[in-house]
C-alpha positions as CSV (number, residue, x, y, z in Angstrom):
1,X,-17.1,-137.1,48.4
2,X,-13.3,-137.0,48.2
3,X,-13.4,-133.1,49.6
4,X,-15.4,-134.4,52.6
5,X,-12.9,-137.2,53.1
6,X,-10.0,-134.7,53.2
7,X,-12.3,-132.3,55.6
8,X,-12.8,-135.3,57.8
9,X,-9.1,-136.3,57.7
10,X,-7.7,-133.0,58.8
11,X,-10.3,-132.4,61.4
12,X,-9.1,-136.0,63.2
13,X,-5.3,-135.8,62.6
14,X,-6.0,-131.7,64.5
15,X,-7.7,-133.5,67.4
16,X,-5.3,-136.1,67.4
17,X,-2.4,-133.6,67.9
18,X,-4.3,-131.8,70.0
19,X,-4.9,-134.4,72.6
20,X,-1.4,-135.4,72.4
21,X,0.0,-131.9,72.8
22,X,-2.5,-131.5,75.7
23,X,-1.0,-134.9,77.5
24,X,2.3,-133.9,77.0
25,X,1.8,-130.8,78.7
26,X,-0.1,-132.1,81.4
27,X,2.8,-134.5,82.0
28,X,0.5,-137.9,81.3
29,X,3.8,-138.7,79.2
30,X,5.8,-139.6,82.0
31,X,3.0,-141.1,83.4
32,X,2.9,-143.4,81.0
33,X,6.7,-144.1,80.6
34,X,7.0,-145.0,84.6
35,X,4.1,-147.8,83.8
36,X,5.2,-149.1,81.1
37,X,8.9,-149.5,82.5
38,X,7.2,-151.1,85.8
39,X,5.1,-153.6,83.9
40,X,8.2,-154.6,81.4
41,X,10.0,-155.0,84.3
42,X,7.7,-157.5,86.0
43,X,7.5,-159.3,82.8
44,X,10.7,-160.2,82.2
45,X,11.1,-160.9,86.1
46,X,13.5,-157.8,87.4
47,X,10.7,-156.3,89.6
């Protein structure tokens, strides 16, 4: 059971990495920095 767990566990944290390295790449980084700067920015009443 514990071998299965540690299969499991490597097997999400690869896909994990994966995706991120695949958004990164694709430029889904900045993406997300621009929107999260422009709703900050209409929270605290600059925008």
């Amino acid at each position: 059971m514990e071998k299965r767990r540690r299969i499991l566990q490597a097997v999400l944290l690869t896909g994990a990495c994966a995706m991120i390295a695949y958004g990164l790449v694709s430029g889904e980084g900045l993406i997300v920095l621009h929107k999260a700067v422009r709703i900050c920015m209409e929270c605290i009443g600059l925008g």
